[in-house]
C-alpha beads as a LAMMPS data file, in Angstrom:
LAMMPS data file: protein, C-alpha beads

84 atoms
83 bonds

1 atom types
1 bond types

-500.0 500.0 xlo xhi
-500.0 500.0 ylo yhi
-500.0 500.0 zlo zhi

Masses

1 110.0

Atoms # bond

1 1 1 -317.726 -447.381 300.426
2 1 1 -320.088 -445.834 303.280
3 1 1 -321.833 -442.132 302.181
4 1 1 -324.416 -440.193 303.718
5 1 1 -327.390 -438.768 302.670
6 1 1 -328.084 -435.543 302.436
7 1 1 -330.299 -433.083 301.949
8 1 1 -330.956 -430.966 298.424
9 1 1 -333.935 -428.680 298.851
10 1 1 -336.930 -430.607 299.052
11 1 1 -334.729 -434.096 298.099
12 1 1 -332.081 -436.503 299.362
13 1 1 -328.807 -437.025 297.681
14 1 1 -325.910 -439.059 297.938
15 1 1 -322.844 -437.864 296.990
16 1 1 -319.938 -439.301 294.774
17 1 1 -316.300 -439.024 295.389
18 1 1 -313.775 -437.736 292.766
19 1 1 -312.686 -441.086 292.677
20 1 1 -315.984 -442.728 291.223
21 1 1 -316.098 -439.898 288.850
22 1 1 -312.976 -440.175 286.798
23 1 1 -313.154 -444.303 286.692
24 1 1 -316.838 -443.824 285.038
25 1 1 -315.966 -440.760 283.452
26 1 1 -318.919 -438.812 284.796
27 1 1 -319.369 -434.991 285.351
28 1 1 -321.856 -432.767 287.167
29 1 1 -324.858 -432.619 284.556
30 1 1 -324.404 -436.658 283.202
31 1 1 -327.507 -439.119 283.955
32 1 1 -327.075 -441.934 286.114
33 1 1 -329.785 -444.740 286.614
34 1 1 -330.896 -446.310 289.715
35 1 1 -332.351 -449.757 290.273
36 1 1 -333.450 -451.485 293.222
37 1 1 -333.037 -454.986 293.377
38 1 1 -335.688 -457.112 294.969
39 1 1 -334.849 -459.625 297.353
40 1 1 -331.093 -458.235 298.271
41 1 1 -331.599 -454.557 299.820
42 1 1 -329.071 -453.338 297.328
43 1 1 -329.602 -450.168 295.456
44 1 1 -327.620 -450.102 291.918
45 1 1 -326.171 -446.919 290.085
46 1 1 -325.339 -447.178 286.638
47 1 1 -323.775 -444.527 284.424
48 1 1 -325.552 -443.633 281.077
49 1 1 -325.489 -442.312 278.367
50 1 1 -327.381 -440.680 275.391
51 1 1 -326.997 -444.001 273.246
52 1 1 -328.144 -446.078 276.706
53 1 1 -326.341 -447.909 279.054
54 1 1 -322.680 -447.780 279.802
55 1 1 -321.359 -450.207 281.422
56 1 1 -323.359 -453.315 280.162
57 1 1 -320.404 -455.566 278.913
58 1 1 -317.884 -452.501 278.346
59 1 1 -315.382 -452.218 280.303
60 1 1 -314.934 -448.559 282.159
61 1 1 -311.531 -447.956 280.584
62 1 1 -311.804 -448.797 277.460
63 1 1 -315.095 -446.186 277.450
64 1 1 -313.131 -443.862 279.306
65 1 1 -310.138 -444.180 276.448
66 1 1 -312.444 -443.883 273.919
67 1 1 -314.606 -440.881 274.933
68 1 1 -311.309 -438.686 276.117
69 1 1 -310.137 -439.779 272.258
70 1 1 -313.372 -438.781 270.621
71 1 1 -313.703 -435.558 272.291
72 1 1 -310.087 -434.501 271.362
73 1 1 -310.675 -435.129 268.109
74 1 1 -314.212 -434.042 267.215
75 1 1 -313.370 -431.339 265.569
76 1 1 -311.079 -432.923 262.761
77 1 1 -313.920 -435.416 262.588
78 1 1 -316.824 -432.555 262.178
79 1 1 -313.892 -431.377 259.194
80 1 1 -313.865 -434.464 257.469
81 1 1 -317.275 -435.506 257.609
82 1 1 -318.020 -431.897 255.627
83 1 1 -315.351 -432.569 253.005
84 1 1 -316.883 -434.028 249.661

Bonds

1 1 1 2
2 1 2 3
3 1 3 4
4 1 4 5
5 1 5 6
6 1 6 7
7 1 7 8
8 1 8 9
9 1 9 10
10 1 10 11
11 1 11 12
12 1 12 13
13 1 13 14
14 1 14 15
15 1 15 16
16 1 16 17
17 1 17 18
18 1 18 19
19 1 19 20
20 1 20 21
21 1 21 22
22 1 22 23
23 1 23 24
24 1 24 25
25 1 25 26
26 1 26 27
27 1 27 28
28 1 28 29
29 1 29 30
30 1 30 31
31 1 31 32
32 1 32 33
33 1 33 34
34 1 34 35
35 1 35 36
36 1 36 37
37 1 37 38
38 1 38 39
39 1 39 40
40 1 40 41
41 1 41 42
42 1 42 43
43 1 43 44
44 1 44 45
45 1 45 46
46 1 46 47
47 1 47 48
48 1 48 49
49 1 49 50
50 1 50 51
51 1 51 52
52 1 52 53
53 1 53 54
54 1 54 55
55 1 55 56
56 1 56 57
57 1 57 58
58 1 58 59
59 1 59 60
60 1 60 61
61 1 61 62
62 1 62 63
63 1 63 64
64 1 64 65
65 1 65 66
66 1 66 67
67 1 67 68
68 1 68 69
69 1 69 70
70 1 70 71
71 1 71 72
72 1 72 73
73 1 73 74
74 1 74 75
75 1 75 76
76 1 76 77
77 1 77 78
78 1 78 79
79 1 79 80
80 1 80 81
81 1 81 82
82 1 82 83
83 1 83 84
């Protein structure tokens, strides 16, 4: 997929389509790490998280599945976990 670059006050940004977002699950505000590798002139974007790396030997749906589930049901979970 070709995008541009563009400019963001003093920065460059490039921008990604709704598509990319809802198969990685990612929202304005989520963290994203960059690598470039040496030797190929490729620049890689990974999707993170606060636990590290998602991605790394899980497969997009099945973290996409699982997130949607856990954030439907948090708050029975917060209920339970407070029930003695």
């Amino acid at each position: 997929m070709i995008q541009k670059i563009i400019k963001v006050g003093n920065s460059a940004a490039v921008t990604l389509n709704r598509q990319l977002l809802e198969r990685w699950d990612l929202s304005l505000g989520d963290y994203v790490e960059t690598t470039a590798v040496k030797g190929h002139n490729k620049l890689v974007i990974e999707p993170i998280n606060k636990g590290g790396k998602v991605g790394v030997g899980l497969d997009p749906e099945v973290y996409r599945v699982a997130k949607r589930l856990l954030r439907h049901y948090l708050p029975a979970f917060k209920k339970l976990s407070k029930i003695n």
